[in-house]
N, C-alpha and C positions, 0 to 999 in steps of 0.2 A: 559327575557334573553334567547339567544339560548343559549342550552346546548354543543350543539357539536360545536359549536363556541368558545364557552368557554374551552371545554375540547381543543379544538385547540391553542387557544392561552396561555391556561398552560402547553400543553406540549411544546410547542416555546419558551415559559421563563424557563423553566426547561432543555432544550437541548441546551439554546445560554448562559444561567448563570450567566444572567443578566435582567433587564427590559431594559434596554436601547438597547444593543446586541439584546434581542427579537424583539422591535420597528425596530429593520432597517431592520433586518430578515424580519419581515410581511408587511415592506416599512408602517407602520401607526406612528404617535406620538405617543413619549413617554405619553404624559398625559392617552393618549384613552386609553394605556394599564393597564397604574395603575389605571385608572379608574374601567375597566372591569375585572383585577382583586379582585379590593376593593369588588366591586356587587357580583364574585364568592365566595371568602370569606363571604360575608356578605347572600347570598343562603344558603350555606352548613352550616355556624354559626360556623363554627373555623379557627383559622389563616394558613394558607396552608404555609405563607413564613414567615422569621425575616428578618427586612432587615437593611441593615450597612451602612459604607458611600460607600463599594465600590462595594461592591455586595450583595448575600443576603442567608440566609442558608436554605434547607428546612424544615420543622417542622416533626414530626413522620406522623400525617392526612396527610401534604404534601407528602411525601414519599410515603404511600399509593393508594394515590389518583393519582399521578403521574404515577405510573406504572398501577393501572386500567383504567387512561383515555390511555397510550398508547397501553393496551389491547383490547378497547372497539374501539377505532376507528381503529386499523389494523383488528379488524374483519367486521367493517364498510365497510373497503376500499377492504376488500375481497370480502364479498358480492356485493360488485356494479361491481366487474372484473367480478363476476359470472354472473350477469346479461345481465354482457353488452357482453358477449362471450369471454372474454378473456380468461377461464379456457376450453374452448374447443377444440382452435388449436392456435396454436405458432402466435402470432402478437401482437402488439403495440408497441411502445417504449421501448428498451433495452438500459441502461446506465453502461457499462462497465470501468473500469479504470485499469491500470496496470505503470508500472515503465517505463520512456521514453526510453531507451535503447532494453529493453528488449519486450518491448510493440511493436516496429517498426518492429524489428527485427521478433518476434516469434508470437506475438498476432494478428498484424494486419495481417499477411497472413491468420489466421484460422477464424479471424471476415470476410474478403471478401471472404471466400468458405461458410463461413454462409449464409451471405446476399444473395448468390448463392441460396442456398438452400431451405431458406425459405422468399419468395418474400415479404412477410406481414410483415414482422419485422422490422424496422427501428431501425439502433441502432447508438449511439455517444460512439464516443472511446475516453476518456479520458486519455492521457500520461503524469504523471506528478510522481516527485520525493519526495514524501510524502505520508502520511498514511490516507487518505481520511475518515472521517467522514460519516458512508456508508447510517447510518439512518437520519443522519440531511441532507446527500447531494441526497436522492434519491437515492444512487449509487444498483444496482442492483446484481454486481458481479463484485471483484476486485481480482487483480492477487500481490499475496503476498511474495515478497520474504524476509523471516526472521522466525525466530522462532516463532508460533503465542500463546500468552497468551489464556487463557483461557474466553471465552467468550461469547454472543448469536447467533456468527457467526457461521456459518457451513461450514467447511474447505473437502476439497478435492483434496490431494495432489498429485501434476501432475509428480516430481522430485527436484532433487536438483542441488546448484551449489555450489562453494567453492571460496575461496578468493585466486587468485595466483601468486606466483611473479613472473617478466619474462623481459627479458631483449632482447637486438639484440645482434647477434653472434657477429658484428662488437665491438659493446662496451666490452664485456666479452673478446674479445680479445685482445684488448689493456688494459683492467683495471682490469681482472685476474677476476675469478669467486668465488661468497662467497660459503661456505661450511657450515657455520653456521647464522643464525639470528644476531648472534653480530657482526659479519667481514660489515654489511652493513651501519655503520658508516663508513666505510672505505670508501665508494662509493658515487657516487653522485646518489641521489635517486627524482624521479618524483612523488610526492604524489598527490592525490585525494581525495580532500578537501571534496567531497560529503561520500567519505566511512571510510574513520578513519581520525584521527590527523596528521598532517604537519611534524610532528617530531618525529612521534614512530610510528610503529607497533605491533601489536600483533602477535604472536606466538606459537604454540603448543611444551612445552620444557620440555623434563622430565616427560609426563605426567600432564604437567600443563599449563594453559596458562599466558602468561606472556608477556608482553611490552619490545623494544627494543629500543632505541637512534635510530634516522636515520637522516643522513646529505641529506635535503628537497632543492636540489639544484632549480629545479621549482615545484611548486605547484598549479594545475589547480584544476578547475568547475567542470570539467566531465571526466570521461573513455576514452569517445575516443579521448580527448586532452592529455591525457597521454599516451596513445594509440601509437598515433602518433607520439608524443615524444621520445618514446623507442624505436620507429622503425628508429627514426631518429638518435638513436646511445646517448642522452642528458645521461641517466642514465637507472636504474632501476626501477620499478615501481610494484605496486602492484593494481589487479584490479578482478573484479569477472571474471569465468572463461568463462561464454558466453560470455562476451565483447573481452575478448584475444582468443577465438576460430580461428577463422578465419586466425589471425596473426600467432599462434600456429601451425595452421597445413600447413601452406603455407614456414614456417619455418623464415619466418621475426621476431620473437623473440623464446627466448628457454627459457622453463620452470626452476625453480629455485628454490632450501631450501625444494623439496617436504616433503622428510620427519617431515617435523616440521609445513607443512599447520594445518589451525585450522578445527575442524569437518563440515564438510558437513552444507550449508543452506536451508530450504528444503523451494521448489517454490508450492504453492499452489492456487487453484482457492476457493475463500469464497461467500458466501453470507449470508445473514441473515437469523433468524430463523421464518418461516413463519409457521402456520397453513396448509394452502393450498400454495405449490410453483406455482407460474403461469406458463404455459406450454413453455412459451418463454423463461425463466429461466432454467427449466428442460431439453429444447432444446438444450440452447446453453453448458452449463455443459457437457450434453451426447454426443455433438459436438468435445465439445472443448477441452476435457478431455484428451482423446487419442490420438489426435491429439499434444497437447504439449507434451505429454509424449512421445513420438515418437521424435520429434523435442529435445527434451535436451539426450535424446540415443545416438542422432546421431553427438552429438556436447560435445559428452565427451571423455574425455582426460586425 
């Protein structure tokens, strides 16, 4: 039996959560894998998983074992960067991910002054509106916006943005302007189905935060459909404040209910917790850092 084969395809059932989800992960059949784990099992001489009809839990030896084969092969996998000169100067493959909007807008300018800068580094920029998986996908360094839990990433916060509500002069002028969070049932309102609920918002009221009624006259996909929307006079809308930047200071919509916005979300660059960071990591961080930070200064309001 390889070992570090083995140690591979247990940590792939232990990160997908299943055997079957492992099997499509490693593109093999399911038998080969419960095969090849029965044989691990049957090496080490105690049960690593229980398993159910739908999935399977891990044992205490499993839990253990889990977390030293994912110890034992990231210093594997360090050692062979070492070898192979990766830890010497900035190159190979960088897989970065960030938030579609915000990714377009602020990240990809500072990945193409990278790419600028350090010719050996190939990188793929991932935009997508979810919380990427950063050890099972590869991902090298993801751009964060929300409050971040506690965990083996390593965060590095760049700034913040806030959720804001904003309307065009034109609509406020025929349909009066709210003063409070609750007048906005009165209004016809543009929700954004990716950042809260169709029919309420949240609110900082009192010192508290708190939910309001909102009459959801259209309700889109994304920011700049709402975006658009409010600049086309439809209603109100509520949306983070880099997406309204631009409309805000051009003056195509006017800010709205500030005193009642809810705290600050703070924008961060994470990546994992490694032994040895690779210099193409350390690179783009020491790049890209100041640089966003600069970029949301400049687009606050």
């Amino acid at each position: 039996m390889d070992r570090l084969d083995a140690m591979r395809l247990f940590v792939a059932i232990g990160d997908a959560g299943s055997l079957s989800a492992a099997a499509r992960k490693l593109k093999v059949p399911l038998p080969t894998v419960s095969r090849k784990l029965a044989l691990l099992e049957e090496h080490l001489g105690v049960r690593l998983i229980v398993r159910t009809t739908r999935k399977f839990l891990l044992t205490d030896p499993g839990r253990t074992y889990l977390e030293s084969c994912r110890r034992l092969l990231a210093e594997i996998e360090d050692a062979e960067r070492m070898a192979a000169g990766e830890y010497e100067a900035p190159k190979g493959r960088l897989y970065i991910t960030a938030p579609i909007v915000f990714g377009r807008l602020h990240v990809l300018p500072v990945v193409l002054a990278f790419l600028k800068a350090y010719p050996e580094v190939d990188l793929r920029l991932s935009l997508v509106d979810r919380i990427a998986d950063m050890i099972e996908e590869g991902i090298d360094v993801a751009l964060r916006i929300a409050h971040l839990a506690d965990s083996s990433l390593i965060a590095a916060r760049v700034g913040a943005v806030r959720l804001v509500t904003c309307a065009a002069p034109g609509y406020l002028k025929a349909n009066g302007t709210p003063r409070t969070p609750s007048e906005l049932v009165q209004h016809h309102c543009i929700a954004s189905a990716n950042l809260s609920a169709t029919d309420r918002w949240s609110y900082r009221i009192d010192g508290e935060d708190r939910t309001v009624p909102i009459r959801s006259r259209l309700a889109v996909t994304t920011a700049e459909a709402a975006i658009d929307a409010a600049i086309a006079g439809i209603g109100i809308t509520r949306v983070l404040s880099y997406q309204a930047a631009a409309a805000v200071k051009t003056g195509k919509l006017k800010l709205l209910l500030r005193p009642f916005e809810l705290p600050e979300i703070p924008v961060s660059l994470v990546h994992p917790e490694a032994r040895l960071t690779p210099p193409k990591v350390r690179a783009f961080l020491d790049f890209a850092a100041p640089r966003l930070r600069h970029r949301l200064d400049a687009i606050r309001f």
